[in-house]
LUMMAR-291255 format. One record per residue (C-alpha): residue number from 1; z negated, x negated, y. Coordinates in pm, 1 decimal. Example, Ala and Ser with C-alpha at 12.3 -4.5 7.8 and 13.67 -1.06 7.14 Angstrom:
<recs>
+------+----------+----------+----------+
! seza !        Z !        X !        Y !
+------+----------+----------+----------+
!    1 !   -780.0 !  -1230.0 !   -450.0 !
!    2 !   -714.0 !  -1367.0 !   -106.0 !
+------+----------+----------+----------+
</recs>
This chain:
<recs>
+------+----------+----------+----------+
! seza !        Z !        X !        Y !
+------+----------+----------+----------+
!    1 !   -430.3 !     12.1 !  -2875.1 !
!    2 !   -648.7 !     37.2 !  -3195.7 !
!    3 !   -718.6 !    380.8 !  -3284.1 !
!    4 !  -1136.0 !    452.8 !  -3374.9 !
!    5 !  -1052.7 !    458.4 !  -3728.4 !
!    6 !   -949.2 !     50.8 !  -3735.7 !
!    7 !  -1221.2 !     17.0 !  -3503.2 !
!    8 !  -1455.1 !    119.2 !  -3758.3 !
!    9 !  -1335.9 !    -20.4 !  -4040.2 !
!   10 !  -1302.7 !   -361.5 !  -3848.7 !
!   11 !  -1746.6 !   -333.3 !  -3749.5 !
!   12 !  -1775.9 !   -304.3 !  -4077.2 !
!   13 !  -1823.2 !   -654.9 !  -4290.5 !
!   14 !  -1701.2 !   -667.4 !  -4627.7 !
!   15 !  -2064.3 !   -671.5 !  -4704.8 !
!   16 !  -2173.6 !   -377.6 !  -4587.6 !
!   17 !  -1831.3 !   -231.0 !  -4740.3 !
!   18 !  -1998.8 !   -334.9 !  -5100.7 !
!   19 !  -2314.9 !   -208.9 !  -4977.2 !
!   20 !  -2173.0 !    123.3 !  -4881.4 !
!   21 !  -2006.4 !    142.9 !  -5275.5 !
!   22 !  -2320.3 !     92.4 !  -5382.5 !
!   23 !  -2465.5 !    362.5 !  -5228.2 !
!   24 !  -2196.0 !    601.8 !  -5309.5 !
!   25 !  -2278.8 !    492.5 !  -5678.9 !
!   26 !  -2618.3 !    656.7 !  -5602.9 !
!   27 !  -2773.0 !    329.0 !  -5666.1 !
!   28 !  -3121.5 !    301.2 !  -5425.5 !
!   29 !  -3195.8 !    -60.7 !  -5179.1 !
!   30 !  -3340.6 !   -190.0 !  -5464.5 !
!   31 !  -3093.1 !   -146.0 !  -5741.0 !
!   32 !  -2814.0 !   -258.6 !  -5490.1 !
!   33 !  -2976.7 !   -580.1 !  -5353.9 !
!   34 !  -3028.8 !   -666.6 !  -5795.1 !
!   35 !  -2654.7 !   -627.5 !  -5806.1 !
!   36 !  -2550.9 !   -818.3 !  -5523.8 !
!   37 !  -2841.3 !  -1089.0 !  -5616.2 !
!   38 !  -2973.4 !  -1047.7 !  -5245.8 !
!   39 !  -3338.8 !   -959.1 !  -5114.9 !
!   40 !  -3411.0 !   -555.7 !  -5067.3 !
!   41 !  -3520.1 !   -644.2 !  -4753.8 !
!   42 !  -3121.8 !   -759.1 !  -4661.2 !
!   43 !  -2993.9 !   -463.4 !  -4811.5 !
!   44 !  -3216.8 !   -279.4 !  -4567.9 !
!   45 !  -3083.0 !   -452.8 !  -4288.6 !
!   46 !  -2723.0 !   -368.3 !  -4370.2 !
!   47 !  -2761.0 !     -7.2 !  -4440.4 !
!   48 !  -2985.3 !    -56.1 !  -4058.2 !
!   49 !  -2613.0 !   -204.4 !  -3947.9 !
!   50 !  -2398.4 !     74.5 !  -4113.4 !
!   51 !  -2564.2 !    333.8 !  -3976.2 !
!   52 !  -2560.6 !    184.5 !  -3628.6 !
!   53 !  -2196.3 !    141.7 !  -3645.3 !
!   54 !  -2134.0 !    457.4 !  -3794.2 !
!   55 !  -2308.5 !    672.2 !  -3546.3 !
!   56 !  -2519.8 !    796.8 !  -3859.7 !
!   57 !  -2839.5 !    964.6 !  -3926.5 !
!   58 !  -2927.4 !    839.4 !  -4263.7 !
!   59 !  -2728.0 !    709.9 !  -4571.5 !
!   60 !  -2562.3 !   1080.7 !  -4627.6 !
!   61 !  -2431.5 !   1064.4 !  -4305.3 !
!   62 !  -2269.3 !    671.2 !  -4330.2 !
!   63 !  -2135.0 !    784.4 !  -4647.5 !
!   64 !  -1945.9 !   1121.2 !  -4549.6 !
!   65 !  -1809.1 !    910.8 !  -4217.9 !
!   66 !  -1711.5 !    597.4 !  -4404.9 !
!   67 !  -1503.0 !    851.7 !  -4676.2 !
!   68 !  -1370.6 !   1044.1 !  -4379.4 !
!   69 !  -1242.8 !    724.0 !  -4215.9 !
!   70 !  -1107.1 !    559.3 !  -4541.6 !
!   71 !  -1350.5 !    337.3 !  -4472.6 !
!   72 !  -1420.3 !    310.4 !  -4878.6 !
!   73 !  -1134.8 !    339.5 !  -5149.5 !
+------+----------+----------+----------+
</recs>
């Protein structure tokens, strides 16, 4: 049986996973969706996805879970 951390770490798409770094860089929706030549609008919708799958509140939140779970290197 897969434990909760797997779990997690298999919701999450390797997309969101470079969304996530991005955020942890401090960089804003904006700044991230530039780098990863997307619309702000998608990055939106992942960090919408992270936090769902995270059980978050806000980007804080997805970020202290996803470095708890090893979720990010």
């Amino acid at each position: 049986m897969a434990s909760l951390h797997d779990q997690n770490r298999a919701l999450i798409t390797p997309r969101e996973k470079e969304t996530l770094k991005l955020l942890k860089q401090g960089k804003s929706a904006a700044e991230v969706a530039v780098v990863l030549g997307i619309r702000e609008r998608t990055v939106k919708f992942h960090v919408s996805n992270i936090l769902q799958k995270l059980n978050a509140v806000n980007r804080t939140h997805a970020l202290a879970i996803a470095i708890e779970k090893g979720l990010l290197e």
